[in-house]
ROTI-806123 format. One record per residue (C-alpha): x, y, z. Coordinates in nm, 3 decimals, always signed. Each point is the difference from the previous one (the first is absolute). Layout:
! ROTI-806123
- c1, c2, c3
- X, Y, Z .
...
//
This chain:
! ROTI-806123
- c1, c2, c3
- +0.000, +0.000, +0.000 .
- +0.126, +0.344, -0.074 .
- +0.011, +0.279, +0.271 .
- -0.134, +0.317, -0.129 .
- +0.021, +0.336, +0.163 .
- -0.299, +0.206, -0.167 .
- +0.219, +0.306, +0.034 .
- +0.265, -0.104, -0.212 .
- -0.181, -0.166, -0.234 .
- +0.006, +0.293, -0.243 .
- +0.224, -0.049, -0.293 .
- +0.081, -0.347, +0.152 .
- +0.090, -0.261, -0.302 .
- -0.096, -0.337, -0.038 .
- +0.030, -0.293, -0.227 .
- -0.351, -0.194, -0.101 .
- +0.072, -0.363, +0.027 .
- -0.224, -0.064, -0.278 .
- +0.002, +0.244, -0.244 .
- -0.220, +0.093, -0.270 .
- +0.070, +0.115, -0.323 .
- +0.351, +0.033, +0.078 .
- -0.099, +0.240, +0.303 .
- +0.259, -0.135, +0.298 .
- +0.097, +0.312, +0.111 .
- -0.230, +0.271, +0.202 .
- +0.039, +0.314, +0.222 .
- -0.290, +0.122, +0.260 .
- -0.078, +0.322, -0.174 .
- -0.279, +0.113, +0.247 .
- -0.112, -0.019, +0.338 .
- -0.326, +0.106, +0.167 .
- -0.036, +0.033, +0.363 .
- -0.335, +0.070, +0.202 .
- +0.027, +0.258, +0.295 .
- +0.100, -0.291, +0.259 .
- +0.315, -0.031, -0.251 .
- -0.145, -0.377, -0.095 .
- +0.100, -0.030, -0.376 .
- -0.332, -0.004, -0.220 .
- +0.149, -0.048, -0.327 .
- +0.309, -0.121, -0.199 .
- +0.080, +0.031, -0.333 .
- +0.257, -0.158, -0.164 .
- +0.194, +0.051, -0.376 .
- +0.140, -0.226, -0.193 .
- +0.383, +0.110, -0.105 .
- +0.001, -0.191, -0.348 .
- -0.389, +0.189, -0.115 .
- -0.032, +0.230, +0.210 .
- -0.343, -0.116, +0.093 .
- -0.134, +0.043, +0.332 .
- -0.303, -0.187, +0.202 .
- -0.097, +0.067, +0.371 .
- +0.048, -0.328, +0.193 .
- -0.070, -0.067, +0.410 .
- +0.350, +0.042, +0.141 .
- -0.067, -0.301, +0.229 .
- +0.076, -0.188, -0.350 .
- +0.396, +0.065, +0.041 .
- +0.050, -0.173, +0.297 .
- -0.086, -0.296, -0.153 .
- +0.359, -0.158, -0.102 .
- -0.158, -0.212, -0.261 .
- -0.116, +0.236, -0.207 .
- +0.242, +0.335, +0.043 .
- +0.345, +0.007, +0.117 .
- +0.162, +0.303, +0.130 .
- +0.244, +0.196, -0.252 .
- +0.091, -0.068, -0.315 .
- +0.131, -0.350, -0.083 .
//
């Protein structure tokens, strides 16, 4: 499982370990936070397209599908 700190998640990089159409590659463009500084929103961008979908950032703890960085 990976450890996450929502305040430094930012501009944070990680790897998809199963890309699609060649998308491996993505950076957290985006971050919402509600007044209690919970995060509400993520949205992440793919480095290779450019393209960019919102996603729960719960998702990247999960070591099976996102690793940490680019590898």
């Amino acid at each position: 499982m990976n450890q996450i700190n929502p305040k430094k998640l930012l501009n944070s990089k990680w790897t998809s370990v199963t890309p699609v159409n060649r998308e491996k590659h993505f950076v957290i463009s985006e971050i919402i936070f509600d007044e209690d500084d919970v995060v509400t929103s993520c949205r992440i961008e793919a480095v290779l397209s450019k393209s960019a979908i919102s996603i729960n950032w719960h998702d990247l703890k999960d070591d099976r599908c996102w690793v940490h960085g680019w590898k």
